[in-house]
C-alpha positions as CSV (number, residue, x, y, z in Angstrom):
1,X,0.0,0.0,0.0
2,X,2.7,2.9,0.6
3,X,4.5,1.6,-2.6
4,X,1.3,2.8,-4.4
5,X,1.4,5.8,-2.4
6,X,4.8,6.7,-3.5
7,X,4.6,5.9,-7.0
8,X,1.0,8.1,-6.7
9,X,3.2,11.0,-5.2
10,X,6.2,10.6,-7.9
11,X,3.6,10.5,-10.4
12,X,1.4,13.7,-9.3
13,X,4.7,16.0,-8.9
14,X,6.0,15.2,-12.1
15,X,2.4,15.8,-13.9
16,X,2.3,19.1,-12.2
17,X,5.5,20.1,-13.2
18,X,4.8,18.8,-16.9
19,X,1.5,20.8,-16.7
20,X,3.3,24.3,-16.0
21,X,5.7,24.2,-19.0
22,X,4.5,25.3,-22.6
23,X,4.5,22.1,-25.0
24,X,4.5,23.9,-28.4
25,X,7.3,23.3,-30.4
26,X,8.1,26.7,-30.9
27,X,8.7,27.2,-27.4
28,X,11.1,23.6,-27.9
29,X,13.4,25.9,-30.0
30,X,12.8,29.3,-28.6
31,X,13.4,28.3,-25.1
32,X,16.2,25.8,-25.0
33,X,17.3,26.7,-21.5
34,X,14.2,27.1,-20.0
35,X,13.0,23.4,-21.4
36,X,16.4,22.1,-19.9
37,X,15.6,23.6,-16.6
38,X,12.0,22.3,-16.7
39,X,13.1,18.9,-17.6
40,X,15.9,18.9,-15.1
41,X,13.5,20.0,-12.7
42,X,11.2,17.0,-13.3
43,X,14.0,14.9,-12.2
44,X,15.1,16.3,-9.8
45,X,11.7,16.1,-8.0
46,X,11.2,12.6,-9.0
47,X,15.0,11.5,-7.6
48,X,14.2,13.4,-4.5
49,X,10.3,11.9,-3.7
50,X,12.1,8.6,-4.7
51,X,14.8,9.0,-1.9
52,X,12.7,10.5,0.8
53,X,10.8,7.6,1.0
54,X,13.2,4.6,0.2
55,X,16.1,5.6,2.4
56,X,17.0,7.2,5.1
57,X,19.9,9.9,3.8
58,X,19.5,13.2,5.5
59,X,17.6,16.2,3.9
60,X,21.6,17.6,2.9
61,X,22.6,15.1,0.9
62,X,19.3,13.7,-0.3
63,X,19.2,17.0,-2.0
64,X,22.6,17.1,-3.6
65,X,22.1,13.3,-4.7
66,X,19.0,14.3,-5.8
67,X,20.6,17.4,-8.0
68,X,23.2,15.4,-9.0
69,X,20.9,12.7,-10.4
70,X,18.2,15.3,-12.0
71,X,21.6,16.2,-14.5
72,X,22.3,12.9,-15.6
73,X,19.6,13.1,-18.6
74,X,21.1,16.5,-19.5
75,X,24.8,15.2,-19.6
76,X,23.6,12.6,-21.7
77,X,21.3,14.9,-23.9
78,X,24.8,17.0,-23.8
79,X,27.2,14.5,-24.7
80,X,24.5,13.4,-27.6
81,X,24.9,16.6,-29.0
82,X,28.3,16.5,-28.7
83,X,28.5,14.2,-31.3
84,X,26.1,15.6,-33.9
85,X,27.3,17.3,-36.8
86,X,26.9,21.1,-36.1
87,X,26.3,20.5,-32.8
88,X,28.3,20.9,-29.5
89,X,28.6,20.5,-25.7
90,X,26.8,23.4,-24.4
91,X,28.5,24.7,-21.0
92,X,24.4,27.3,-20.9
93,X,22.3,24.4,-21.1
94,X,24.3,22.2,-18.4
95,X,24.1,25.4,-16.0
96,X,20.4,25.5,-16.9
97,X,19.8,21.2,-15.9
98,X,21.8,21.6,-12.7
99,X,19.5,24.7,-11.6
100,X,16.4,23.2,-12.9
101,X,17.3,19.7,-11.1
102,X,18.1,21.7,-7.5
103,X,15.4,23.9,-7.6
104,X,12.9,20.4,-8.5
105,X,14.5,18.5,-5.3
106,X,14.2,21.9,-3.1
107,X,10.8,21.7,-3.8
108,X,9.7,18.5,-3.8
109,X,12.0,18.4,0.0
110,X,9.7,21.1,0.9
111,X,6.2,19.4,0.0
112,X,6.9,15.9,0.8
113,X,8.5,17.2,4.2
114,X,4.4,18.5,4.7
115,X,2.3,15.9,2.9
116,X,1.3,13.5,5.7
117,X,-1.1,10.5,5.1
118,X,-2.9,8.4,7.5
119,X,-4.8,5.1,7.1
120,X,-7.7,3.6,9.3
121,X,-8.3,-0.4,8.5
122,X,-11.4,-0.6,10.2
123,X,-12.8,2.1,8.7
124,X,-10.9,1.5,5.1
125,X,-10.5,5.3,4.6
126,X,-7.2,7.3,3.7
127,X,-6.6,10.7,4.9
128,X,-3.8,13.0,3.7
129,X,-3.2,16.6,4.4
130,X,-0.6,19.4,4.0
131,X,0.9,20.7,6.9
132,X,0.6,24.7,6.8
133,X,1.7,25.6,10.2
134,X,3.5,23.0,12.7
135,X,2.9,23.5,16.5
């Protein structure tokens, strides 16, 4: 059951981010760094939501694993292009997947640190809420 309740978290966080950027393919070329952000970002999220719940590293370094692991698809994408006639390593668009991939695992620290969920058996429900203010 909290399996499912992960893989429900990992999967709203990186629908919601996918929802806030533009999908036209204009923007695709017009916007190169802020697509690499965004899709760093994604990752970033996802790597940290995965780590919160599956181990027990410390909100420090879950976060810089978390960065670090949002970049891989970017130094990928980057060493791709490397290789492509016309095409080069692009110092901009690395500096662009490492600030999207932080700023995803900051916030996704930030929400899964206040999403808390609850289940009663005998009444089979599920509760979650957000934690606004802690006492």
């Amino acid at each position: 059951m909290a399996c499912k309740i992960k893989l429900c978290t990992v999967i709203t966080l990186v629908a919601l981010m996918l929802l806030c950027m533009s999908v036209s393919s204009h923007a695709f070329n017009e916007y190169d760094k802020v697509w690499h952000f965004s899709i760093s970002a994604v990752f970033g999220a996802a790597s940290e939501t995965y780590l919160h719940y599956n181990t027990k590293i410390e909100t420090p370094q879950r976060i810089v694993y978390s960065t670090f692991l949002g970049i891989v698809p970017g130094i990928f994408k980057e060493l791709y292009d490397d290789r492509q006639k016309d095409n080069q390593f692009d110092w901009g668009d690395m500096a662009a997947n490492a600030g999207g991939a932080l700023v995803g695992a900051l916030i996704s620290n930030y929400i899964n640190n206040k999403i808390e969920i609850r289940f009663d058996i005998k009444e089979k429900k599920a509760t979650v809420s957000y934690q606004i203010v802690k006492f």
